[in-house]
C-alpha positions as CSV (number, residue, x, y, z in Angstrom):
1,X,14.7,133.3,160.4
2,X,16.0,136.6,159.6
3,X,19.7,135.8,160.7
4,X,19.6,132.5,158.5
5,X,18.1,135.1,155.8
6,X,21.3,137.2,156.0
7,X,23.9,134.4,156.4
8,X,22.8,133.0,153.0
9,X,23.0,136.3,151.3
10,X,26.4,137.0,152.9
11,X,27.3,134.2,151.8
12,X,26.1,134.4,147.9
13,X,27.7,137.7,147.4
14,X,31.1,135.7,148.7
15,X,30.8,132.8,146.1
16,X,29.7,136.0,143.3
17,X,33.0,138.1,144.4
18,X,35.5,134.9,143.5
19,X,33.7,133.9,140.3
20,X,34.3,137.5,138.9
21,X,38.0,137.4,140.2
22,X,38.6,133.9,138.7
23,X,37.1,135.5,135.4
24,X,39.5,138.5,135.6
25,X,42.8,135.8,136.3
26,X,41.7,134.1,132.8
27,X,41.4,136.8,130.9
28,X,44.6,138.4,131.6
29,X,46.5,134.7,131.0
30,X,44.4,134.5,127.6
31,X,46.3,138.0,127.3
32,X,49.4,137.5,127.6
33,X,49.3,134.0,126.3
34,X,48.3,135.9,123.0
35,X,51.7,138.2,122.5
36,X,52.8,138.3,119.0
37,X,55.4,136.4,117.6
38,X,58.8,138.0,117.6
39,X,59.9,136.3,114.3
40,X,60.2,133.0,112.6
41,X,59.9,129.3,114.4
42,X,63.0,127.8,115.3
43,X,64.1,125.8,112.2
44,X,61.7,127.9,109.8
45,X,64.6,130.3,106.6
46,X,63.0,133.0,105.3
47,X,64.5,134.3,101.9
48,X,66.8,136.9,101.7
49,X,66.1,140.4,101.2
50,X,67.0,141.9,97.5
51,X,69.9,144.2,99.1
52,X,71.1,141.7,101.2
53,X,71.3,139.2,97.9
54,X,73.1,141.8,96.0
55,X,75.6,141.7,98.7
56,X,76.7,138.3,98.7
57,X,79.9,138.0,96.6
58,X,79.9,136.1,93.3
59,X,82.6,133.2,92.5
60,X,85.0,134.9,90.2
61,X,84.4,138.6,91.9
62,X,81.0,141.1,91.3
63,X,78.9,140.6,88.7
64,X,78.6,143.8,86.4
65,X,76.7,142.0,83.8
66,X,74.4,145.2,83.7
67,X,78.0,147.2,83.3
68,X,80.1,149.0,86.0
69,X,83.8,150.0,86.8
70,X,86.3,147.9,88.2
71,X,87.9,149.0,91.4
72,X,91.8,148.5,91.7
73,X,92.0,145.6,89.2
74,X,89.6,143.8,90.8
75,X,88.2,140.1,89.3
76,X,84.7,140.5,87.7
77,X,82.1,138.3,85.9
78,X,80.0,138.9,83.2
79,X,77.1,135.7,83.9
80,X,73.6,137.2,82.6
81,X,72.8,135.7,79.1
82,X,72.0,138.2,76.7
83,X,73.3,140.8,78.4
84,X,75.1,144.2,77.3
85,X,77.9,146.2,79.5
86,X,79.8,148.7,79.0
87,X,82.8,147.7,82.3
88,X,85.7,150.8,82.9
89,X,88.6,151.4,84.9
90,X,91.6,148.4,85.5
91,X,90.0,145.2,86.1
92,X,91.9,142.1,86.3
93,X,90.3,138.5,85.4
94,X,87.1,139.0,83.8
95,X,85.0,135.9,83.3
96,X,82.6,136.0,80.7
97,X,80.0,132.9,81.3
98,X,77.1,134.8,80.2
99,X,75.8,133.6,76.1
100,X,75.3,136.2,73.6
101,X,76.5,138.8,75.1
102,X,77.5,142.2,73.7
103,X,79.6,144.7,75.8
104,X,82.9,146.5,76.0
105,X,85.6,145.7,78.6
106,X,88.0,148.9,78.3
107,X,91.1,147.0,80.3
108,X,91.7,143.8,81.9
109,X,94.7,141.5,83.0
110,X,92.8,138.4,81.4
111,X,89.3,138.1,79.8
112,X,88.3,134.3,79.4
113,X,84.7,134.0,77.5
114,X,82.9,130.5,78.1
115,X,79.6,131.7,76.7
116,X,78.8,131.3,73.3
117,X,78.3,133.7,70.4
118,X,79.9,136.7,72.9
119,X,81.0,139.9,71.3
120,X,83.6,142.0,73.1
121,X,85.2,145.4,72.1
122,X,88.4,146.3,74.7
123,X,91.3,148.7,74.6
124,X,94.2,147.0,76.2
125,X,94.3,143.2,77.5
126,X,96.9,141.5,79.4
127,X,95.4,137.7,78.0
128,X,92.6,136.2,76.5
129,X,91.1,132.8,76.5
130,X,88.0,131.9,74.4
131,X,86.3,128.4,75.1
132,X,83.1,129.1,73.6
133,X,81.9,129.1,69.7
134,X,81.3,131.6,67.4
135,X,82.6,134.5,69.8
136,X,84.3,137.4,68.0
137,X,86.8,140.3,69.7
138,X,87.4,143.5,68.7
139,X,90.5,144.8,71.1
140,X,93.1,147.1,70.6
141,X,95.8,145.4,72.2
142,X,96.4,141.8,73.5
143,X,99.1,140.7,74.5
144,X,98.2,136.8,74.6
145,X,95.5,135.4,72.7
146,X,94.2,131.4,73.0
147,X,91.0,130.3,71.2
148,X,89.7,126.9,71.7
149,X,86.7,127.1,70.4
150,X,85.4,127.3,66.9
151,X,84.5,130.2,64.7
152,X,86.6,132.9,66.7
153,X,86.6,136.4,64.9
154,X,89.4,138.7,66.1
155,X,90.4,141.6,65.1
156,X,93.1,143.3,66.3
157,X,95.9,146.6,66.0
158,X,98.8,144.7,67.9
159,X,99.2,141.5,69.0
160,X,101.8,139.7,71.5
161,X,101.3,135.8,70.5
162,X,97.9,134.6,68.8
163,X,97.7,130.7,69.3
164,X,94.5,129.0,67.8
165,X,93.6,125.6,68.3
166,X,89.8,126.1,67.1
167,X,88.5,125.1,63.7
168,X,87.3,128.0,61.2
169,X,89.2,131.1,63.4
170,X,89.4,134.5,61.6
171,X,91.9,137.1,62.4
172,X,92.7,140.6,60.9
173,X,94.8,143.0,62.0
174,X,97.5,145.4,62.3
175,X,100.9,143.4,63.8
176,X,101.2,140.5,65.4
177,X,104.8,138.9,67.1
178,X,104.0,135.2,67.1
179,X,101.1,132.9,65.2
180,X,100.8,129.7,65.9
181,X,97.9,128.0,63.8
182,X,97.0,124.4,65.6
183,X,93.3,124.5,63.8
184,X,92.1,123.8,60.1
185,X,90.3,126.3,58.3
186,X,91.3,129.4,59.6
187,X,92.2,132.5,57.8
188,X,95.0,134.9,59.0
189,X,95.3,138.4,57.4
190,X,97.7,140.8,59.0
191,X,100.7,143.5,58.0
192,X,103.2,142.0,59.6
193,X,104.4,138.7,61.6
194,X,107.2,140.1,63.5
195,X,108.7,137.1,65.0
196,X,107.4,133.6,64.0
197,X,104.6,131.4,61.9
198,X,103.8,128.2,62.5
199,X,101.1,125.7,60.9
200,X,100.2,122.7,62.4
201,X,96.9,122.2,60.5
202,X,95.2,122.2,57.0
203,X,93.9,124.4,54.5
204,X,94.4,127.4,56.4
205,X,95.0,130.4,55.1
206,X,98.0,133.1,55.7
207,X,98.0,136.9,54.2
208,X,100.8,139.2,55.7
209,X,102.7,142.4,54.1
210,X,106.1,141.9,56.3
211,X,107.7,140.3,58.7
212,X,108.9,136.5,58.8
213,X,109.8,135.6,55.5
214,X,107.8,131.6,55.5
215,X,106.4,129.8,57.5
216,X,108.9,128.5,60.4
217,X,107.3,125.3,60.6
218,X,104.5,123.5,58.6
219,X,103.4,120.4,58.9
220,X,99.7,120.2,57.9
221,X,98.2,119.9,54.3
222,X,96.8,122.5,51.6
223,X,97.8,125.5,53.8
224,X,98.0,128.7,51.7
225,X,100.5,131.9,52.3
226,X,100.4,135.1,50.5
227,X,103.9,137.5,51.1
């Protein structure tokens, strides 16, 4: 009896020891089953970090809505509405898509402004194209000026060639080589048309001190010259 006595409890502690190490096999697999993630799921975008979105370039060059300098005549845009910038240094095309804005662009090969109701101050611009209403420039120098829009304001010290095509334009300044008036309704004062004027709309109006004598062509309606 007693050798049956201690088979049995031989045999208990046996079937005790391998529950405990089966216990100890799932817990460390629960472990290591439970590692953190290293990142996202497969498939799964995470937005961009701020720095990393201030990075990516722009269409048209860096945006300096919130002003800057240009670096070796660089392209820049100009795309917050409402914004205000004061942009130095050489730039080269700046694009203006931003409405209402109010900055200064000291130099630039070209400025083109496609938001409305922009006002610009500049030194020295190669060209400049408006395509938005009611914007108004206040630059030195241009050498080319287009304005497709209506209500342009420009004024101006020297001028190459001024061509306006939109409705109710204003221009005043110093001297300017070549006008070319393609609108109705606009009013032109300067000191002298060096080179040539021509009218191709009606009831504008044409105030200069010297220059061109007339008109070298004109063939609108109720247009109005003072020489």
């Amino acid at each position: 009896m007693a050798v049956r006595e201690t088979f049995v409890r031989r045999r208990a502690a046996k079937l005790a020891a391998g529950a405990g190490v089966l216990a100890l096999a799932l817990v460390l697999t629960a472990c290591a089953g439970a590692a953190p993630s290293a990142g996202p799921a497969a498939g799964e975008q995470t937005a961009p970090s701020d720095a990393a979105a201030n990075d990516t370039p722009q269409a048209g060059g860096r945006d300096l809505s919130e002003g800057g300098s240009c670096v070796d005549g660089e392209d820049i845009v100009i795309a917050a509405a409402g914004s205000s910038a004061v942009v130095d240094g050489p730039c080269g095309t700046v694009t203006i898509s931003g409405a209402d804005f109010g900055g200064n662009i000291e130099s630039a090969e070209s400025v083109e402004v496609s938001g409305a109701n922009a006002s610009v101050l500049g030194a020295e611009w190669g060209e400049a194209l408006v395509l938005a209403d009611g914007v108004t420039l206040n630059v030195d120098s241009v050498q080319r000026l287009v304005t497709e829009a209506a209500g342009t304001h420009l004024t101006t010290q020297r001028a190459g060639e001024l061509v306006i095509d939109g409705d109710g334009a204003t221009v005043n300044g110093d001297e300017a080589e070549r006008v070319m008036l393609n609108a109705n309704d606009a009013t032109v004062v300067l000191t002298a048309i060096t080179g040539a004027l021509e009218v191709h709309g009606d009831r504008n109006t044409v105030n200069w001190t010297s220059g061109v004598e007339a008109p070298t062509a004109d063939t609108g309606a109720e247009n109005v010259y003072t020489h």
